[in-house]
mmCIF file of the N, C-alpha and C atoms, coordinates in Angstrom:
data_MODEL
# 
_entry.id   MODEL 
# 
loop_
_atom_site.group_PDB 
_atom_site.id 
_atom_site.type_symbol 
_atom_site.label_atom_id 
_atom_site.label_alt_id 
_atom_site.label_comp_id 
_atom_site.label_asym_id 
_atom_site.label_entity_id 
_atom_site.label_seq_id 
_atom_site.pdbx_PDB_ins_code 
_atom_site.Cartn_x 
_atom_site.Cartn_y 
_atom_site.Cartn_z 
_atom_site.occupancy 
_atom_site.B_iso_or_equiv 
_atom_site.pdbx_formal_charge 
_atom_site.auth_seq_id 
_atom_site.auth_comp_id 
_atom_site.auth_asym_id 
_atom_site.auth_atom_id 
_atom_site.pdbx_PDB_model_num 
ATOM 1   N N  . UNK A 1 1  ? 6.151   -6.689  6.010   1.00 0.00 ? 1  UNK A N  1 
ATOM 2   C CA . UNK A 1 1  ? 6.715   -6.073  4.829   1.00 0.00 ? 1  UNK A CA 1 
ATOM 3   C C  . UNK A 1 1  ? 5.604   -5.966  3.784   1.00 0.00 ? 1  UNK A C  1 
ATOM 4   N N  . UNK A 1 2  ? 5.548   -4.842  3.249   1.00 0.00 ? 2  UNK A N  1 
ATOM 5   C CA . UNK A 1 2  ? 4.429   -5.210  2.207   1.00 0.00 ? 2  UNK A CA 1 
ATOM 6   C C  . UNK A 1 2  ? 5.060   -4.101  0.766   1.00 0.00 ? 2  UNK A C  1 
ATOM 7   N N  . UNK A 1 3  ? 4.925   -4.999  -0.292  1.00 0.00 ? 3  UNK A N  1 
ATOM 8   C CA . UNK A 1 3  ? 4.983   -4.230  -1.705  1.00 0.00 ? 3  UNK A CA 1 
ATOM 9   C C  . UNK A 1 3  ? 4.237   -2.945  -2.098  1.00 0.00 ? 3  UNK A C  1 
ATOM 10  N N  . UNK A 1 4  ? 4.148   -1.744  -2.658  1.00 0.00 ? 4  UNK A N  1 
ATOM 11  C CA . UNK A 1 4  ? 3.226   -0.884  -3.244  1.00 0.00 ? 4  UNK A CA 1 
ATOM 12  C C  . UNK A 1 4  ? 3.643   -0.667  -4.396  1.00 0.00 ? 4  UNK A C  1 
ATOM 13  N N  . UNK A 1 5  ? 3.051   -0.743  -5.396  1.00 0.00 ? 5  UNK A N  1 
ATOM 14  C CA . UNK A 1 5  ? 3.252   -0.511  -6.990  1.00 0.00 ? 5  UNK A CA 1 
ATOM 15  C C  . UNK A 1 5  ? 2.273   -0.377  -7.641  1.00 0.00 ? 5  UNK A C  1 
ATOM 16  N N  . UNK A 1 6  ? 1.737   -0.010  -9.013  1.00 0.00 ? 6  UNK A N  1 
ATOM 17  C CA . UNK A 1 6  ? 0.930   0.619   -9.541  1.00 0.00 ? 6  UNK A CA 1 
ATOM 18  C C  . UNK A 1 6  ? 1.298   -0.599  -10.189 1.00 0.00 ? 6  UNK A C  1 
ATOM 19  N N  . UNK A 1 7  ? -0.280  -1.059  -10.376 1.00 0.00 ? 7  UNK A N  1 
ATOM 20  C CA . UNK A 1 7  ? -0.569  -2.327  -11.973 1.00 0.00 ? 7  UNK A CA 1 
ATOM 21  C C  . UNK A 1 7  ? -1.810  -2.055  -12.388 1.00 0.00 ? 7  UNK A C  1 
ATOM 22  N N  . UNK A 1 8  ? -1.546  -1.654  -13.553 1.00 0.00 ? 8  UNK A N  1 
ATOM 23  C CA . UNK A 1 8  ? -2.179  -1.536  -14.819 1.00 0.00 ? 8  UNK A CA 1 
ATOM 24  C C  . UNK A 1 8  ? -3.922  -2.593  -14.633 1.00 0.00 ? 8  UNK A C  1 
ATOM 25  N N  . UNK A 1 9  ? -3.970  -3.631  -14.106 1.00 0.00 ? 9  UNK A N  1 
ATOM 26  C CA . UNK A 1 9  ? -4.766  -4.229  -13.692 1.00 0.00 ? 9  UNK A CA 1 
ATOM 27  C C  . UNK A 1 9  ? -5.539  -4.143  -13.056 1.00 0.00 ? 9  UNK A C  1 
ATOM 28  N N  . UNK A 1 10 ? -4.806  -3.296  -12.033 1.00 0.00 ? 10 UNK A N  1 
ATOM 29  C CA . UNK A 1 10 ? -5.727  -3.752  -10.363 1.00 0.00 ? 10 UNK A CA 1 
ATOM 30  C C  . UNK A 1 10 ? -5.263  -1.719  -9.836  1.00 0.00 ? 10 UNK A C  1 
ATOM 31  N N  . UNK A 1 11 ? -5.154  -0.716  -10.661 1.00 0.00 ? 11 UNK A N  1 
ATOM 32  C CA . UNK A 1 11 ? -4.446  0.181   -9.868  1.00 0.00 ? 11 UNK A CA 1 
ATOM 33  C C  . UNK A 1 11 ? -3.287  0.540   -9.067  1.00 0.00 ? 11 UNK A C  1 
ATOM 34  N N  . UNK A 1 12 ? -3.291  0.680   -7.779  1.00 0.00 ? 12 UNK A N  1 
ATOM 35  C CA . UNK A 1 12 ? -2.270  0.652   -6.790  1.00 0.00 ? 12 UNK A CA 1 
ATOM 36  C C  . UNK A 1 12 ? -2.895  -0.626  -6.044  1.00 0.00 ? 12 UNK A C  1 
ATOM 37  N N  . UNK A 1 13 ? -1.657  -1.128  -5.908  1.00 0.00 ? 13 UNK A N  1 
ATOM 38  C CA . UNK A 1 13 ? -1.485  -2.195  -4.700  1.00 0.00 ? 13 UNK A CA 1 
ATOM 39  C C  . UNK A 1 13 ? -0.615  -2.263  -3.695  1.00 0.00 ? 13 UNK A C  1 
ATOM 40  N N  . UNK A 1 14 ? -0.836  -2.481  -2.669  1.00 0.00 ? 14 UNK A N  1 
ATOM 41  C CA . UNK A 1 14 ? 0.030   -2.863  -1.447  1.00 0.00 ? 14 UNK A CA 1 
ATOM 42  C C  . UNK A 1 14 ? -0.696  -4.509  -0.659  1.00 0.00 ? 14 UNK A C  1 
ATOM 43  N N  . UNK A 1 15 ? 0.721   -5.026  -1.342  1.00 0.00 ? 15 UNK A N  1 
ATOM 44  C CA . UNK A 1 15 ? 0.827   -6.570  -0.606  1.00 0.00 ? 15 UNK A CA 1 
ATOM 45  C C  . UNK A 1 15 ? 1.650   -6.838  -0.268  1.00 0.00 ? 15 UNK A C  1 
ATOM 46  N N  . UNK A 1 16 ? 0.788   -7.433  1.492   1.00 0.00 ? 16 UNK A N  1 
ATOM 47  C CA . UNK A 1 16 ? 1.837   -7.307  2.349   1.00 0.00 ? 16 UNK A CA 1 
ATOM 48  C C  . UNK A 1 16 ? 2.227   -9.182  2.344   1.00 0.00 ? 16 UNK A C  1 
ATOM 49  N N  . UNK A 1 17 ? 3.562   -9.280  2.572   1.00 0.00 ? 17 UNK A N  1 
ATOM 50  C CA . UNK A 1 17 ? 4.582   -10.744 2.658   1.00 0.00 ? 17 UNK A CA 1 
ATOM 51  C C  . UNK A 1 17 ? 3.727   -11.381 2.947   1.00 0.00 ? 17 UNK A C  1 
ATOM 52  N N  . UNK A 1 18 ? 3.264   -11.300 4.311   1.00 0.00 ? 18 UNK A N  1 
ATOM 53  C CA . UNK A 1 18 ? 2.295   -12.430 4.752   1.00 0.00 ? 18 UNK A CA 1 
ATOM 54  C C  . UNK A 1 18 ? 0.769   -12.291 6.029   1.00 0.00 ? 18 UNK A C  1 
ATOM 55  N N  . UNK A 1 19 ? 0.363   -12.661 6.303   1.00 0.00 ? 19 UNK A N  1 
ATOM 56  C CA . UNK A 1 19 ? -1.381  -12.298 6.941   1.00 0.00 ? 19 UNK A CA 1 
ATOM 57  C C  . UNK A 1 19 ? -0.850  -11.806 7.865   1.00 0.00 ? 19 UNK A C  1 
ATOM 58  N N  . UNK A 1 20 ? 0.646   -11.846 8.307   1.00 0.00 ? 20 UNK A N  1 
ATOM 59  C CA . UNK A 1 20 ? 1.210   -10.955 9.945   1.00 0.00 ? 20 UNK A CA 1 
ATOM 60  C C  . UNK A 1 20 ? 1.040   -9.789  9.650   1.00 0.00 ? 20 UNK A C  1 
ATOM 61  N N  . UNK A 1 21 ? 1.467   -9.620  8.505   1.00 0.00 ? 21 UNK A N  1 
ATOM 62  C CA . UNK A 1 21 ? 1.710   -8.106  8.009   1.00 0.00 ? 21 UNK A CA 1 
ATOM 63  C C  . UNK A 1 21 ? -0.011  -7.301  8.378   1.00 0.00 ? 21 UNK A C  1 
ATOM 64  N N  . UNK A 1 22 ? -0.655  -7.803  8.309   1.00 0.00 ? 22 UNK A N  1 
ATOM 65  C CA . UNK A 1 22 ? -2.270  -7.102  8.397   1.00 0.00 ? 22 UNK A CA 1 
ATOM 66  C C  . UNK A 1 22 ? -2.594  -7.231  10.105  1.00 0.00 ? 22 UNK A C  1 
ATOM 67  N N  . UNK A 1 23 ? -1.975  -6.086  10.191  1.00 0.00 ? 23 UNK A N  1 
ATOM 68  C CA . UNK A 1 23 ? -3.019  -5.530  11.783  1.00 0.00 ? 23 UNK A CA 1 
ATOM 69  C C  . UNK A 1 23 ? -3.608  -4.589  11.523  1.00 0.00 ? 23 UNK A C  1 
ATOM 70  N N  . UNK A 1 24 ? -4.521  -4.618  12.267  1.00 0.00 ? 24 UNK A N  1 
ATOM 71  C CA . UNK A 1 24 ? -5.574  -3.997  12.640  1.00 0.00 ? 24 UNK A CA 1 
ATOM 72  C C  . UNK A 1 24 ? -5.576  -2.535  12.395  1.00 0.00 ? 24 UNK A C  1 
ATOM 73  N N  . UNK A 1 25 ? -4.584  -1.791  12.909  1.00 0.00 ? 25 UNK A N  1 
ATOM 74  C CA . UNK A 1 25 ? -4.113  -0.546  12.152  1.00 0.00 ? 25 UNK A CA 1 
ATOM 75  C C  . UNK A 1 25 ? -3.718  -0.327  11.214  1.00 0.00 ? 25 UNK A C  1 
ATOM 76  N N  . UNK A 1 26 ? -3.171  -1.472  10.051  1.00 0.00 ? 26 UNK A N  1 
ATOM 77  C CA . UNK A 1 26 ? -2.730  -1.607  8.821   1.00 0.00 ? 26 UNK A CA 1 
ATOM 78  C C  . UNK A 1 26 ? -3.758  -1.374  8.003   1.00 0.00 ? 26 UNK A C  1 
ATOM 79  N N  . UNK A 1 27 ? -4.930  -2.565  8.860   1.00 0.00 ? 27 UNK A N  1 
ATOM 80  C CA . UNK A 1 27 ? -6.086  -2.683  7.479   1.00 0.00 ? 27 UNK A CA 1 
ATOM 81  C C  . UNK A 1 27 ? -6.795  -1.389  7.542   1.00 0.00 ? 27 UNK A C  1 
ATOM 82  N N  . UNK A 1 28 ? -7.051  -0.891  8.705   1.00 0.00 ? 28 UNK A N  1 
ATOM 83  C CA . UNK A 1 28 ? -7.669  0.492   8.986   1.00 0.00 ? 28 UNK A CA 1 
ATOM 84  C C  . UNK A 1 28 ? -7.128  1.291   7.916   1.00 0.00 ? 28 UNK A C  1 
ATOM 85  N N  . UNK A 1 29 ? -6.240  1.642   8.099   1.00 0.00 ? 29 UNK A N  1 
ATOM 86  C CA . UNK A 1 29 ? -5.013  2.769   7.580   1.00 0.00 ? 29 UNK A CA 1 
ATOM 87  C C  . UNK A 1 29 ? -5.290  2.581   6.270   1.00 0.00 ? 29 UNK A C  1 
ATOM 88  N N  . UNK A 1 30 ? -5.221  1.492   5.416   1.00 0.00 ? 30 UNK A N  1 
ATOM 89  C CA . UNK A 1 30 ? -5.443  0.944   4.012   1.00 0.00 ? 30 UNK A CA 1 
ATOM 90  C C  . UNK A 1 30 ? -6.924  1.385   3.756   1.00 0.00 ? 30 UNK A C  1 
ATOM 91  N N  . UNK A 1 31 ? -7.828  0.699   4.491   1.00 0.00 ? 31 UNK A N  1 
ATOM 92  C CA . UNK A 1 31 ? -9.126  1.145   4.164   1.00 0.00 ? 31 UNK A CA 1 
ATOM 93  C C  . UNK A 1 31 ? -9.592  2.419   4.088   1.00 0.00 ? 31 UNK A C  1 
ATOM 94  N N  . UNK A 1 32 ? -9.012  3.523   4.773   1.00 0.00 ? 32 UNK A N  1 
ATOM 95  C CA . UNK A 1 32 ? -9.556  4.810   4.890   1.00 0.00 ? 32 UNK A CA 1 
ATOM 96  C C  . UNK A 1 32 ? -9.236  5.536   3.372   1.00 0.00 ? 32 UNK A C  1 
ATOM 97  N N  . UNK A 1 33 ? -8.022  4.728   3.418   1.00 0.00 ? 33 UNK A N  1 
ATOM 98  C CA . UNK A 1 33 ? -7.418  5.487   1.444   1.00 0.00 ? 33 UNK A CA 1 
ATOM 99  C C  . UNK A 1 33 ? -8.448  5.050   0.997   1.00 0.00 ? 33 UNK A C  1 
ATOM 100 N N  . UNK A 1 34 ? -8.964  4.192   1.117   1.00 0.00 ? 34 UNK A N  1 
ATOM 101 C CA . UNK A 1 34 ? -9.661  3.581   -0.543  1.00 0.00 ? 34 UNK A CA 1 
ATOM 102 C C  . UNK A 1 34 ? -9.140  2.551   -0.663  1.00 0.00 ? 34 UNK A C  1 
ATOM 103 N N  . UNK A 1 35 ? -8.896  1.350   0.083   1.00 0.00 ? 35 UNK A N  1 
ATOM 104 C CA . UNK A 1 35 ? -8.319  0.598   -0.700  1.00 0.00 ? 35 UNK A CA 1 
ATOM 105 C C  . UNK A 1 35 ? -9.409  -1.071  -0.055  1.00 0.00 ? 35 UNK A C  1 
ATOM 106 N N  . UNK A 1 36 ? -9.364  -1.372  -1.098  1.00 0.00 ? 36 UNK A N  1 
ATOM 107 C CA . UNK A 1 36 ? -10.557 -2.824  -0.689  1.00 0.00 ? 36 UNK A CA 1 
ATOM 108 C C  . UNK A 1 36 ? -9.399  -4.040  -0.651  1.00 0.00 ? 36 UNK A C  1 
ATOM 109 N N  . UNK A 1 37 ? -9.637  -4.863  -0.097  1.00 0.00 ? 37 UNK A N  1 
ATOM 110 C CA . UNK A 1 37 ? -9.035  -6.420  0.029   1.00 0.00 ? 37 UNK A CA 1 
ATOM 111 C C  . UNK A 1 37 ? -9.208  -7.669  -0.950  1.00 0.00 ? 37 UNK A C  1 
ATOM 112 N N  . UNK A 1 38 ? -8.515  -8.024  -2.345  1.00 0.00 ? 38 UNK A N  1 
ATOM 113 C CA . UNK A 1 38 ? -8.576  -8.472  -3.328  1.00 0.00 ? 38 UNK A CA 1 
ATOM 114 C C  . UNK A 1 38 ? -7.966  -9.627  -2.724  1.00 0.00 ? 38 UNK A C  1 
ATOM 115 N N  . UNK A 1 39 ? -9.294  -10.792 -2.799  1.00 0.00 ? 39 UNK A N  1 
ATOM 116 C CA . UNK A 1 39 ? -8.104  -12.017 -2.366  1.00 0.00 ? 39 UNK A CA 1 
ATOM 117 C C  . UNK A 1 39 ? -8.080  -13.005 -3.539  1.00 0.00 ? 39 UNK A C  1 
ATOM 118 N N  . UNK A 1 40 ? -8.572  -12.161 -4.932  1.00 0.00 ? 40 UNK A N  1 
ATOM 119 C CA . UNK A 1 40 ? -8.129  -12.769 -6.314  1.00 0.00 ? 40 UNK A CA 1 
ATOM 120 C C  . UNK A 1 40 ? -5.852  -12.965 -6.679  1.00 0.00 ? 40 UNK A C  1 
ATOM 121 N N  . UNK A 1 41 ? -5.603  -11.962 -6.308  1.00 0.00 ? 41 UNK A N  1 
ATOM 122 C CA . UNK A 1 41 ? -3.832  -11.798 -5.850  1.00 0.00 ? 41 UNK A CA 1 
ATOM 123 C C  . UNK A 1 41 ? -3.664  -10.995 -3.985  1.00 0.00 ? 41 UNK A C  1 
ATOM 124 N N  . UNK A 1 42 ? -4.457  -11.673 -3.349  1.00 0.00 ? 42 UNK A N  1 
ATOM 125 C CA . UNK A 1 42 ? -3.985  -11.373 -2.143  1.00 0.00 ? 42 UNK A CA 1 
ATOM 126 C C  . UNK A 1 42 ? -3.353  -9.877  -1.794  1.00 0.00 ? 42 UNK A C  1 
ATOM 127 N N  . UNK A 1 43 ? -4.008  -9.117  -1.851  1.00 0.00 ? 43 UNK A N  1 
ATOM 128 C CA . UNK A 1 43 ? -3.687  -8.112  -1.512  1.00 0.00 ? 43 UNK A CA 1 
ATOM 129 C C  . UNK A 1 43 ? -4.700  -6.811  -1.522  1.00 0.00 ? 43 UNK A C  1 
ATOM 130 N N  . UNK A 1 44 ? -4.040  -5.633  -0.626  1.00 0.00 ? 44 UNK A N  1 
ATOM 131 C CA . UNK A 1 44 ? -5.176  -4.510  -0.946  1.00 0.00 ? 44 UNK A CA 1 
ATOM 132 C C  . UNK A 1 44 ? -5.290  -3.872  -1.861  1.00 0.00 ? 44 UNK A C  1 
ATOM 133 N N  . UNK A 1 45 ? -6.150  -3.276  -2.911  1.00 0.00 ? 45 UNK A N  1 
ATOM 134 C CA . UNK A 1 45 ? -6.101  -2.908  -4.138  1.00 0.00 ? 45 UNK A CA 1 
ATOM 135 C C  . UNK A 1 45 ? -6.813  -1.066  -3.923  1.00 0.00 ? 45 UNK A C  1 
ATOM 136 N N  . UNK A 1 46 ? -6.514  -0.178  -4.796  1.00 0.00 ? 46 UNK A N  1 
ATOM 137 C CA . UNK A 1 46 ? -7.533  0.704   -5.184  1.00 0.00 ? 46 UNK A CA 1 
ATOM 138 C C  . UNK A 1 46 ? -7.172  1.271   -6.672  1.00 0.00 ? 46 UNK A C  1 
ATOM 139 N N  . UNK A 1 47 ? -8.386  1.349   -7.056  1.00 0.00 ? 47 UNK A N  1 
ATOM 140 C CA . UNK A 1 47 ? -8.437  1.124   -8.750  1.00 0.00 ? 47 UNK A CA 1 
ATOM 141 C C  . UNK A 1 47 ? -8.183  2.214   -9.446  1.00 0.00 ? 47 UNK A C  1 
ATOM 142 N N  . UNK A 1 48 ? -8.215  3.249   -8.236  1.00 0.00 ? 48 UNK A N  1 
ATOM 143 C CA . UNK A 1 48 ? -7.663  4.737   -8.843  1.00 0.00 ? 48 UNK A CA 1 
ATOM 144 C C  . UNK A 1 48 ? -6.795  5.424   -9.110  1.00 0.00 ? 48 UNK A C  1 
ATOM 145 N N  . UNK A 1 49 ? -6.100  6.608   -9.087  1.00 0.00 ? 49 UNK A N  1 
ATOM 146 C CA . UNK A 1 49 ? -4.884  6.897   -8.695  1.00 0.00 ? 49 UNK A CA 1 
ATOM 147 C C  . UNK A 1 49 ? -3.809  6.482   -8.224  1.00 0.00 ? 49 UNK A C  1 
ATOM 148 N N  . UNK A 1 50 ? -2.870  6.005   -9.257  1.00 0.00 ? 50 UNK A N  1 
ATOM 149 C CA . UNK A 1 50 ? -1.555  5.174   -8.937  1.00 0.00 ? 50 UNK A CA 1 
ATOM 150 C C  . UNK A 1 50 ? -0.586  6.087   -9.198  1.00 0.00 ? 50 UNK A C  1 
ATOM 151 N N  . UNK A 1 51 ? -0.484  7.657   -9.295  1.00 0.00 ? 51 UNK A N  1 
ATOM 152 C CA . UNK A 1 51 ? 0.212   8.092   -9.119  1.00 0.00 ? 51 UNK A CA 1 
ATOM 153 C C  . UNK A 1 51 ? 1.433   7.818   -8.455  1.00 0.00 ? 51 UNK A C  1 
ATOM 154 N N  . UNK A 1 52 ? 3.026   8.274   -8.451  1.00 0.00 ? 52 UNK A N  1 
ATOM 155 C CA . UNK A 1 52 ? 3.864   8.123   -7.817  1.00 0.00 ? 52 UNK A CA 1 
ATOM 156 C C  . UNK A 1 52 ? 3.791   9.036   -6.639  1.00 0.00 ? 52 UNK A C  1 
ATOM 157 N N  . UNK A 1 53 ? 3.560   9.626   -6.278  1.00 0.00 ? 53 UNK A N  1 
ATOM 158 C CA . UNK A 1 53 ? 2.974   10.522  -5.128  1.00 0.00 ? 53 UNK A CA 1 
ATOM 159 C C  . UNK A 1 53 ? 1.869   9.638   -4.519  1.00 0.00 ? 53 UNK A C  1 
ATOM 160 N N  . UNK A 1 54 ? 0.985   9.224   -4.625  1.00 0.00 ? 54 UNK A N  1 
ATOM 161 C CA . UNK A 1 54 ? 0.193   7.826   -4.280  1.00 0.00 ? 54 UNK A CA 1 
ATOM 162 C C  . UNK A 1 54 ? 0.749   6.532   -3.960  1.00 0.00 ? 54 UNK A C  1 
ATOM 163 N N  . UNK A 1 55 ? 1.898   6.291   -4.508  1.00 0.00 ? 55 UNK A N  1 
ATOM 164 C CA . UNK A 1 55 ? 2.849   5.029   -4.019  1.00 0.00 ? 55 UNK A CA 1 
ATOM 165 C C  . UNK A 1 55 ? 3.340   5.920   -2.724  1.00 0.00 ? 55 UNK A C  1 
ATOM 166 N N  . UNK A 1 56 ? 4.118   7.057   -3.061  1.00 0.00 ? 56 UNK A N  1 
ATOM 167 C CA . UNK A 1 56 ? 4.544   7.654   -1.790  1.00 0.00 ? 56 UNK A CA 1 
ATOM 168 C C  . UNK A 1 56 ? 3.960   7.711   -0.508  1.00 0.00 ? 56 UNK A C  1 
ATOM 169 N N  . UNK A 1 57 ? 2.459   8.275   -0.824  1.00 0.00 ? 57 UNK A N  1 
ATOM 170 C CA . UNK A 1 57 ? 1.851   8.420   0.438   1.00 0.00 ? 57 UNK A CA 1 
ATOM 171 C C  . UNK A 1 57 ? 1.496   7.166   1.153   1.00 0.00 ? 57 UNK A C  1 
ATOM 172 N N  . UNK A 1 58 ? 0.883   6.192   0.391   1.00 0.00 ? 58 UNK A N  1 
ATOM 173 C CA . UNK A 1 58 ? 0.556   4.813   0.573   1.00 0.00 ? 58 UNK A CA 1 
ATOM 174 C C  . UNK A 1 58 ? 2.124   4.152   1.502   1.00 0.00 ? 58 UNK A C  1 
ATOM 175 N N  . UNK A 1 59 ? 2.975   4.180   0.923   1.00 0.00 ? 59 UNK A N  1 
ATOM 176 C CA . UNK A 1 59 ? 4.181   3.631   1.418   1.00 0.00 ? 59 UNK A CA 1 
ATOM 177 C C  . UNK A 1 59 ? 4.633   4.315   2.939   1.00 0.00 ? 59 UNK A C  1 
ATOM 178 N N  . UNK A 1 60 ? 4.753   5.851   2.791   1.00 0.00 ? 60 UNK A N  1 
ATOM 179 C CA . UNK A 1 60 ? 4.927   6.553   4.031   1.00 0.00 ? 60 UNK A CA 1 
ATOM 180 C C  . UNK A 1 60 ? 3.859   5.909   5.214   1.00 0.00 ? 60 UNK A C  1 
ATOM 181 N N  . UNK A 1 61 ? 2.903   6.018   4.847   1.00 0.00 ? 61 UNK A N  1 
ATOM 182 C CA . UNK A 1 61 ? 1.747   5.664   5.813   1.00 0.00 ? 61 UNK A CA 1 
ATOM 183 C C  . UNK A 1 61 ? 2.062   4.239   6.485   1.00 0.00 ? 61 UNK A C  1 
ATOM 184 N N  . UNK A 1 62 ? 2.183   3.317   5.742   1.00 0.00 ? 62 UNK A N  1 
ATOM 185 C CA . UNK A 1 62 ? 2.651   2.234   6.141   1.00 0.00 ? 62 UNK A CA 1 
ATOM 186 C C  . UNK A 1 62 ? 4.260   1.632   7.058   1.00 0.00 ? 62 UNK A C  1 
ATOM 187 N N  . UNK A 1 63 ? 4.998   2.687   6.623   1.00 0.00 ? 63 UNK A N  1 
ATOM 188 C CA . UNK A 1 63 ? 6.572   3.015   7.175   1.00 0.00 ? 63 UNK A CA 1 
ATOM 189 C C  . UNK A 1 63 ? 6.406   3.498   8.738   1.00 0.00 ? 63 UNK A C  1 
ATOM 190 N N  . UNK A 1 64 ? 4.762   4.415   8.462   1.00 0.00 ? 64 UNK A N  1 
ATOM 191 C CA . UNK A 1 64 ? 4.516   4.904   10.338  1.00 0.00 ? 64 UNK A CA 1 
ATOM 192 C C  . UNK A 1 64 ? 4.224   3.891   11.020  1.00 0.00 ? 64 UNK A C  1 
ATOM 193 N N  . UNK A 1 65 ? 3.247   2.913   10.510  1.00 0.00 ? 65 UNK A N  1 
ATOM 194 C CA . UNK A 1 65 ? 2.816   1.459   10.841  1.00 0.00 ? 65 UNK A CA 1 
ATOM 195 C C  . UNK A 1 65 ? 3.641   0.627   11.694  1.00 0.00 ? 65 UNK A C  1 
ATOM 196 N N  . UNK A 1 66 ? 5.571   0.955   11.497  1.00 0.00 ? 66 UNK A N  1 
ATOM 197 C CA . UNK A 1 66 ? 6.088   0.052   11.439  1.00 0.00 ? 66 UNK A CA 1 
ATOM 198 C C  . UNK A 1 66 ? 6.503   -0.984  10.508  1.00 0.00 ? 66 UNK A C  1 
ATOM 199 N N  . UNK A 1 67 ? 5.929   -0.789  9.360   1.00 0.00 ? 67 UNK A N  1 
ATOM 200 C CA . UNK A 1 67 ? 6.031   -2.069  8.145   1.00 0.00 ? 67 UNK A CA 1 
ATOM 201 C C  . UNK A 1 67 ? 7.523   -1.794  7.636   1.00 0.00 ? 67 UNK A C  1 
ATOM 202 N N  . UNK A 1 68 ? 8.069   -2.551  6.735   1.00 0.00 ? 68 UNK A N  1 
ATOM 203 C CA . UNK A 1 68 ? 9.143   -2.605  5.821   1.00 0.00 ? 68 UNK A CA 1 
ATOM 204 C C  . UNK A 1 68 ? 8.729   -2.271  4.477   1.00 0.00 ? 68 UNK A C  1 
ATOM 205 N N  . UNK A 1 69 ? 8.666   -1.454  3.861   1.00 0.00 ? 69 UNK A N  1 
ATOM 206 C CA . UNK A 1 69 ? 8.154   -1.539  2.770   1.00 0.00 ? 69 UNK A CA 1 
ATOM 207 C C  . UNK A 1 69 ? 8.966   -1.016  1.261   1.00 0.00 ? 69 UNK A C  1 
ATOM 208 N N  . UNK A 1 70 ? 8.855   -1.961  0.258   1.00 0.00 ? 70 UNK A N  1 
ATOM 209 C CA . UNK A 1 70 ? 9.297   -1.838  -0.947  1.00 0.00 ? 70 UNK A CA 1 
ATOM 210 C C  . UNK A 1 70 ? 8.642   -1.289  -1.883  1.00 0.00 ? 70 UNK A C  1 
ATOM 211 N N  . UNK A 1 71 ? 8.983   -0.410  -2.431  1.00 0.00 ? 71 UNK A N  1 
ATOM 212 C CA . UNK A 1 71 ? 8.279   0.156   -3.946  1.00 0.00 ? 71 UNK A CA 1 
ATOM 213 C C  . UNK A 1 71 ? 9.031   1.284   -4.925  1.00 0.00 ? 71 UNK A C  1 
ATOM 214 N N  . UNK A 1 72 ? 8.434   1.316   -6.024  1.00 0.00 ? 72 UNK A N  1 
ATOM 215 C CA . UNK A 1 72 ? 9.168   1.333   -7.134  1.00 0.00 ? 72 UNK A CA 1 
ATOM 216 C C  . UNK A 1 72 ? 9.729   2.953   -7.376  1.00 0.00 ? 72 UNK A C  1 
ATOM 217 N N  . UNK A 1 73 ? 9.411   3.996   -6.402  1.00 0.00 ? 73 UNK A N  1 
ATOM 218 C CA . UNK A 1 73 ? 9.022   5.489   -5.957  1.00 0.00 ? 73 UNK A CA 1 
ATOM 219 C C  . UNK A 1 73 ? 10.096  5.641   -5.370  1.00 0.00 ? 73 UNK A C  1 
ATOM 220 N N  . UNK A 1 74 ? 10.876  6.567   -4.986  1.00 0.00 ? 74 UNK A N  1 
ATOM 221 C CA . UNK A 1 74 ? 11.197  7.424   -3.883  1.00 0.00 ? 74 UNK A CA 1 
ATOM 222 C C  . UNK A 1 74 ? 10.573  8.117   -2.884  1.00 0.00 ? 74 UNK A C  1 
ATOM 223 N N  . UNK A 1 75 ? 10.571  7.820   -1.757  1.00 0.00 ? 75 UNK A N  1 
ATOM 224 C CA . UNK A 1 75 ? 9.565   8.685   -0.750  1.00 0.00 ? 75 UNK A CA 1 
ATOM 225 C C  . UNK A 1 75 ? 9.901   9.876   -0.822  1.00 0.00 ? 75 UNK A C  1 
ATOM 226 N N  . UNK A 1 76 ? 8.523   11.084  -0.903  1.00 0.00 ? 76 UNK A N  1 
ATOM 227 C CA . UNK A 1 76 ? 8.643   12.047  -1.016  1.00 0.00 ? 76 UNK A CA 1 
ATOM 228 C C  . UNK A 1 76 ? 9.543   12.990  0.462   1.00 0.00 ? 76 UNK A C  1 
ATOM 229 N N  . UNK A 1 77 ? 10.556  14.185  0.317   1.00 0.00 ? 77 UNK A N  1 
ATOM 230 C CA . UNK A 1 77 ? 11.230  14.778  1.125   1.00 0.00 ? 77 UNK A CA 1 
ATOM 231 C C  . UNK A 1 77 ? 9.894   15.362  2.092   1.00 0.00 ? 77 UNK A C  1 
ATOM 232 N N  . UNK A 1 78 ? 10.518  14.788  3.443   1.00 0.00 ? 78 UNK A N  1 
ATOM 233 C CA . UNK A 1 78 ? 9.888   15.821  4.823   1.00 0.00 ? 78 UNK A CA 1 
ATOM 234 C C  . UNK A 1 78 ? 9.842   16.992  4.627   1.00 0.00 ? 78 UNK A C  1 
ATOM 235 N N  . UNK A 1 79 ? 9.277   17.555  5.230   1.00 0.00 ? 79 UNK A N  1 
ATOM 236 C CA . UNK A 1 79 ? 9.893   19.302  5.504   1.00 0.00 ? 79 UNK A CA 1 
ATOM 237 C C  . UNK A 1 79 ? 9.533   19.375  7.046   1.00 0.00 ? 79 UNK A C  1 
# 
């Protein structure tokens, strides 16, 4: 399961429940966005664009993963 939300602090974040949550295709998948591994609050961070469309995509991506994921967005409609 992992959180995605935009903080004012740290950008967008996605943190996941617990170190299960990080496979190998997770961290991949995370890293290719942009996103580095903050183990100041345990989690992946990127300092840029926290857009809600950026929670979206971030979250979708992770939903393909398999993950559970919570955040503060509505996922954007398929077509």
């Amino acid at each position: 399961m992992f959180l995605v939300v935009p903080d004012p602090a740290h950008g967008l974040v996605a943190a996941p429940r617990s170190s299960d949550d990080l496979t190998p295709d997770t961290e991949e998948t995370l890293t290719l966005q942009g996103f580095a591994w903050n183990s100041e609050i345990g989690a992946y961070t990127r300092p840029t664009d926290s857009s809600p469309a950026s929670v979206d995509l971030t979250a979708g991506a992770l939903r393909e993963l398999g993950h559970y994921v919570i955040s503060p967005y509505t996922p954007l409609p398929t077509a």
